[in-house]
C-alpha positions, 0 to 999 in steps of 0.5 A: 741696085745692080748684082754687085758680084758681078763688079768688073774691076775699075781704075781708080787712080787716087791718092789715100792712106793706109796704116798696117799692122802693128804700125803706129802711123798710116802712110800715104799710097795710091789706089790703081784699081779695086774691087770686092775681091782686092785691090792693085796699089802703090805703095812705099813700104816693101811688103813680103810677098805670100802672106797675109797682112790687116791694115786700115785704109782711108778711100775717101773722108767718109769712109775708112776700110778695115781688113786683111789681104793676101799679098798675091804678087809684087812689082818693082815699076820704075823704082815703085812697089806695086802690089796685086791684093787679095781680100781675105775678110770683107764683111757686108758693110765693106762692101757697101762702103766700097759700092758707094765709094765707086759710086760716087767717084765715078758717078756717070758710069754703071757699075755693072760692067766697068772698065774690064782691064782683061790683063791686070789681074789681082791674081798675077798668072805665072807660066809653069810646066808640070805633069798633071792627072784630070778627072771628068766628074760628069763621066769618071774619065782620066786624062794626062795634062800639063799645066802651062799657067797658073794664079790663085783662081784659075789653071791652064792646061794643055792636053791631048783630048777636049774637054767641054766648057763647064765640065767639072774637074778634079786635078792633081798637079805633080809639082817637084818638091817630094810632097803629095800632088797638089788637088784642086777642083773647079770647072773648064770654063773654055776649050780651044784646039792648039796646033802642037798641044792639041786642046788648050783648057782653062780651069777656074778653082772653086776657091782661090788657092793661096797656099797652093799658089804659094807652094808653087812658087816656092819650086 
C-alpha cells in the first residue's frame, strides 16, 4: 500500500451529510477536497471561524467519519459558505476509511501523487508584516527578518542574509498586541534571492499553529 503520509489532496467534488455538535439532524454539504490533514467544503450553516468543532460526516453508505476539526478559514463564494478544515483527531481507522474511500471513488488513479492543487490549501496564507528574530540552530547565528506570510503550517520571511534549505530555526515574531513575541520552530524549506528584500525564506512549523494563527489574526 502506497506511504499514505505522503497523500497530496484530491478533489472530490460529492454531495454527503454532516451532523455537528449538539445538532440533532445532519445537513446535506458538499466535499471540494480532502485529505489526512482536512478537508475544503461547502456547507450551509455559518460556522465561526478559529474554533474547533466535533461533527459526524457521511462520505459514503459504508463509511461515516467522527472527528473534530479546527476551522482554519471561511469564505463566502457566490453567496456559499466555504470552509478550509483542519483535522485535530483522527485515529488509524479514520484514516483507513478515508484511504479506502479515495480509493474507491477514484479507482483509476495513484494515490500516491494525486491531483496536487499548489494553491488551495487547507491552511489559508494570509500576508502579514512584522518584525522578527531567527535562530540558525546548526551554528547560534541571529538575523533580523520580516514576515511576509503566514498560515498554520508554514511562515515566509524576508531578510537581508541566505539562509540554506533544511536549516532549522527558531523564531520570535513580534506581533502588536503588548504580549510576549510569538515562538515557533521549524525548518527553512526553500531560499530564493529577492531584488528588494534580499532572500525570500520559507519556513515550515513542526507543528500546525493554530492559536498562534489565530492571534494573528486578531491584530
Amino acid at each position: 500500500m502506497y506511504e499514505r503520509r505522503k497523500l497530496a489532496r484530491w478533489l472530490v467534488n460529492q454531495q454527503a451529510k454532516i451532523r455537528l455538535e449538539k445538532k440533532d439532524c445532519a445537513v446535506p454539504c458538499y466535499i471540494k477536497e480532502i485529505n489526512f490533514s482536512g478537508m475544503q467544503i461547502v456547507l450551509a450553516p455559518r460556522l465561526a471561524a478559529s474554533r474547533y468543532i466535533k461533527f459526524e460526516l457521511a462520505l459514503s453508505n459504508e463509511f461515516m467519519l467522527k472527528s473534530e476539526v479546527w476551522v482554519a478559514w471561511h469564505k463566502e463564494i457566490e453567496g456559499r459558505n466555504v470552509y478550509g478544515l483542519y483535522f485535530n483527531k483522527l485515529t488509524q481507522a479514520d484514516r483507513d476509511g478515508i484511504y479506502e474511500f479515495l480509493f474507491n471513488r477514484i479507482p483509476d488513479k495513484s494515490l500516491e501523487g494525486g491531483e496536487k492543487m499548489e494553491d488551495h490549501r487547507i491552511f489559508q496564507r494570509f500576508n502579514v508584516r512584522f518584525p522578527a528574530k531567527l535562530l540558525d540552530l546548526t551554528n547560534g547565528n541571529e538575523f533580523s527578518a520580516e514576515t511576509c506570510d503566514i498560515s498554520a503550517k508554514g511562515i515566509g520571511f524576508v531578510l537581508k542574509d541566505d539562509l540554506p534549505a533544511n536549516t532549522p530555526l527558531e523564531a520570535w515574531l513580534e506581533v502588536p498586541d503588548n504580549r510576549e513575541p510569538l515562538y515557533a520552530r521549524g525548518l527553512a524549506v526553500w531560499s530564493r534571492q529577492d531584488a528588494d528584500f534580499g532572500y525570500r525564506i520559507g519556513m515550515d512549523l513542526e507543528r500546525a499553529d493554530l492559536m498562534g494563527l489565530s492571534r494573528i489574526l486578531r491584530v
